[in-house]
N, C-alpha and C positions, 0 to 999 in steps of 0.2 A: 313779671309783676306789673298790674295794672297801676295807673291812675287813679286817687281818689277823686271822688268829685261827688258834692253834696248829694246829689239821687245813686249813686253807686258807692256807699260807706263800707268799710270793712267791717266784718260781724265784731271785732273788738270795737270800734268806735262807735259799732249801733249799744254795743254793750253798756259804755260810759257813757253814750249819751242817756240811755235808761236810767241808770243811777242815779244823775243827774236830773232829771226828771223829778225821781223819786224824793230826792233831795229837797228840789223847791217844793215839791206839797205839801212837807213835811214843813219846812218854813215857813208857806203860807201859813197853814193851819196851826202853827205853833204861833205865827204871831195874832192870827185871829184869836185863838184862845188869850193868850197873853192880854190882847185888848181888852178882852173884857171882863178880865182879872182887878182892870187899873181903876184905881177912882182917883187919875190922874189925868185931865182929859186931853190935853196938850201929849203925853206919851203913849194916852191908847191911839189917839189920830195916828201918830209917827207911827205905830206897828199897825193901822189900815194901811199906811201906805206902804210901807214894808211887803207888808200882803200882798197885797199890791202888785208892786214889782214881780214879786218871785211866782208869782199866779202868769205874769207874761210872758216870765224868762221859761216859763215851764210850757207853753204853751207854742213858744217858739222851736224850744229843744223837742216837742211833738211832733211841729208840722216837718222837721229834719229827719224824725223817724218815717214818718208815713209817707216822705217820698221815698222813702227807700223800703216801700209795702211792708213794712214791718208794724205791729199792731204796737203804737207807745204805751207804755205804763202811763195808768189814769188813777192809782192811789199811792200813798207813800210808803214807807216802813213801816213793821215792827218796833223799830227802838223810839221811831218819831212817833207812835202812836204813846209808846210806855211814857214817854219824855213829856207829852201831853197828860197824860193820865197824873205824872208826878206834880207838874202844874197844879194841873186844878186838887189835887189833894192837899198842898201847900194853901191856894186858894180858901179852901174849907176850914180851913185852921188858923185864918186871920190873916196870911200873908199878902201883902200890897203890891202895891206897885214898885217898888222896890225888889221885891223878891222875884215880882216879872223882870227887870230889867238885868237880875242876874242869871233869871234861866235863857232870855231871849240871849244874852250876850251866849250862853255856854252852847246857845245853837248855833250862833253865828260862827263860833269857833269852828263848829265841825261841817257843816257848808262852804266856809272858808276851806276848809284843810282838801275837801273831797275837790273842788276846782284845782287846787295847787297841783294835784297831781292828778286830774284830768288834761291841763294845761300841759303839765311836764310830761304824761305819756304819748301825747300825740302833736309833738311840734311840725308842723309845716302837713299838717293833714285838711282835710277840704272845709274843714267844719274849726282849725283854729283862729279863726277871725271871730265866730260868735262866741266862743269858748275864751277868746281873750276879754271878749267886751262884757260878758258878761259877770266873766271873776272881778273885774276894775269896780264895775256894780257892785258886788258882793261882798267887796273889799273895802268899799267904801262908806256901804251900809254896819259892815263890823265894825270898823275904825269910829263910826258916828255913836251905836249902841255903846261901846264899852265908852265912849267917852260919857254919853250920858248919864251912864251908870256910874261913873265914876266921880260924875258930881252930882249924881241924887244923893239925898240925905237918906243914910240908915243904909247904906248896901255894900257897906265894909263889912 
């Protein structure tokens, strides 16, 4: 058994790091949509910068593919696309900022959940340094979302 090391990844770890990938685009784009759901402008700023983030973290987890010549994923899911679609159809129908900040939080969940065990399947692999650093990010953008949701008015 070889050595991992960032330009020689194992095809599981090129795998999650894909997902992962797919992951923040879907994020990103989930919070850009979200933004501009808000007529809250103080909460659509926080999902730019959210975007933000998960547009670098995705961007990083790219350049880890393509040293290891593998061509990264450059769009996101299916269910991030539907998850988006359900947004703005809520959107259409009067739903605020409010009702952004319960979908944004129900994505943070599952971004959240998909690092927990990216972290957990590959401890002591060449790529668990970004893959910590970036769930602590992810984790902390959760932890901020649901807090604010949770003291926005109307999102009980």
């Amino acid at each position: 058994m070889s050595i991992e090391t960032k330009s020689e990844l194992s095809q599981q770890t090129i795998e999650s790091l894909q997902r992962l990938i797919q992951m923040n685009l879907d994020s990103r784009d989930g919070f850009e949509d979200a933004a501009g759901h808000c007529e809250d402008s103080v909460v659509a700023r926080i999902f730019r910068e959210r975007a933000a983030e998960r547009s670098q973290q995705a961007w990083e987890l790219r350049q880890l593919v393509g040293l290891n010549l593998e061509e990264p994923e450059d769009t996101g899911t299916l269910s991030g696309s539907l998850h988006r679609a359900w947004m703005d159809l809520r959107a259409a129908f009067g739903a605020g900022t409010a009702a952004m900040l319960n979908e944004v939080e129900r994505g943070e969940d599952y971004i959240k959940g998909a690092y927990e065990q990216a972290v957990k399947d590959s401890p002591g692999s060449a790529v668990s340094d970004v893959l910590h650093r970036q769930y602590a990010a992810v984790k902390q953008s959760h932890d901020a979302i649901r807090d604010l949701r949770d003291s926005y008015p109307n999102t009980k």
